[in-house]
N, C-alpha and C positions, 0 to 999 in steps of 0.2 A: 322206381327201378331197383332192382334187387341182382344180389349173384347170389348163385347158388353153389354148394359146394367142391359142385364139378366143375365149373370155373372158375377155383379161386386154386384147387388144385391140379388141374392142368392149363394152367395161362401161360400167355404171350410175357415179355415184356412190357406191353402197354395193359396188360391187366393186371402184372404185380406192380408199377407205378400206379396204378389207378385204385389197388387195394392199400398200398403203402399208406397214400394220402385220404384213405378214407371217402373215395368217390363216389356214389353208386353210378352205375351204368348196368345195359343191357346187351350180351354179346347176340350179336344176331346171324346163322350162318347161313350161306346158300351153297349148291353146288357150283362152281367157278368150272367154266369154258375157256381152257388156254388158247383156244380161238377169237377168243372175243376183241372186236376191236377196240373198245375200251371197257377197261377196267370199270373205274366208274360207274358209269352207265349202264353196265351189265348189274354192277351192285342196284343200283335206283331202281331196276327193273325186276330184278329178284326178289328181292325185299318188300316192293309195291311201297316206296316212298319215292316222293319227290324230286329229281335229280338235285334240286335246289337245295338241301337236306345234308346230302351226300355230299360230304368234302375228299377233295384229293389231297395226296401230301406232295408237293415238289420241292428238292432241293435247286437252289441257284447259287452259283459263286459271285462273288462281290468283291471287290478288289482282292483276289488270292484266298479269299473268306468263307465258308457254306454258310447259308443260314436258309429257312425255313420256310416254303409261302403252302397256306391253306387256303385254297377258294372250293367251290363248288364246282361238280363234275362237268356240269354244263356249260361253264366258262374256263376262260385262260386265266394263266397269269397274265398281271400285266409287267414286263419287268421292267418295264422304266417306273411306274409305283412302288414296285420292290426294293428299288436301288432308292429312290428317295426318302423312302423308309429310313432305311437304314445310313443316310446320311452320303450315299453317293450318288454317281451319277448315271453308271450303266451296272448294270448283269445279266448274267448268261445265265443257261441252264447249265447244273451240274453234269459232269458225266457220269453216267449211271451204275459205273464200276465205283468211283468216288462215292454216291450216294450211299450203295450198300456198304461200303467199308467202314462207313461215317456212322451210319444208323443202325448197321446192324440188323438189317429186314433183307428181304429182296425187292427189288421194282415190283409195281404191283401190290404188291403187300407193305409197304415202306407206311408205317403211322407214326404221328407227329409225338406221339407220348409212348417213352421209356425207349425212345434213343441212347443207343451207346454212347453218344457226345453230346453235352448240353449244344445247341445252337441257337440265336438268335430265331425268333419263330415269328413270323403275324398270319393275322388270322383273317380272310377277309370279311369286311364288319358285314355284311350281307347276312352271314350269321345269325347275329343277334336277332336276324325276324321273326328266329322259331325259339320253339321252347326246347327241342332238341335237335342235335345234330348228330350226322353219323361218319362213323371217320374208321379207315382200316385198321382192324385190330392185331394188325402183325403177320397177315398171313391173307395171303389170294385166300377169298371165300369165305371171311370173316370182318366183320363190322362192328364195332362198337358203338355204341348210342348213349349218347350223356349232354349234357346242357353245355349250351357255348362257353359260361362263364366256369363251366367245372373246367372245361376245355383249355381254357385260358388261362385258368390258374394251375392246373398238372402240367403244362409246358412252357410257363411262365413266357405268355405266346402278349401279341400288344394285338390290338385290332386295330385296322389300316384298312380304304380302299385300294384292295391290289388285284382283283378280277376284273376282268373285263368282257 
């Protein structure tokens, strides 16, 4: 995987973290339908990768806390794994004015790398089955593609079963 110079000089957020660190990855973009009923899944199907491939980003609050869950498009969270995670016992979803003020994205386009606020991140270990994974590059209609473990070390993210 390679960037090229038109990506390195007009990126997102999570593609100047991902140049910072030295990552390779591949932005991949489609035309986005603000119809679509999910996000996700509209990506998996654009792109002609695997839903399984495709990860979503969801913010959850945890005792007054945000912190991070990545699974794939085609499952939930689970929050009671998420709270265990993290050493509690419930959470909720964030609310999605929260989310975007937090990360600095919009819904929809909200990616786990080059958040405005470091947060506690996991990743679900589901993951790990591929060689790469693909995750919103900052923007409805954009996708980045990079290995789990690059994934995990640009958002200093833990891998946990947290989909379901």
């Amino acid at each position: 995987m390679a960037r090229t110079k038109k990506q390195q000089a007009g990126g997102t957020p999570a593609t100047v973290a991902l140049d910072r660190a030295g990552i390779a990855y591949d932005v991949r973009t489609y035309a986005h339908d603000p119809a679509a009923a999910s996000y996700g899944l509209e990506a998996a199907e654009a792109l002609d990768v695997e839903p399984g491939r495709v990860l979503k980003t969801l913010l959850v609050r945890v005792d007054g806390t945000l912190a991070v869950g990545v699974v794939p498009v085609d499952r939930q969270l689970d929050l009671k794994a998420i709270a265990a995670a993290l050493g509690a016992k419930r959470a909720e979803m964030a609310d999605p004015k929260d989310a975007e003020r937090s990360t600095g994205y919009v819904v929809g386009g909200i990616s786990p790398i080059g958040q405005r606020k470091s947060l506690p991140t996991f990743l679900d270990q589901s993951a790990t089955a591929y060689a790469t994974v693909l995750v919103s590059g900052g923007r409805r209609g954009m996708d980045i593609e990079l290995a789990p473990a690059d994934l995990a070390s640009v958002t200093q993210a833990t891998f946990a079963a947290i989909g379901r």
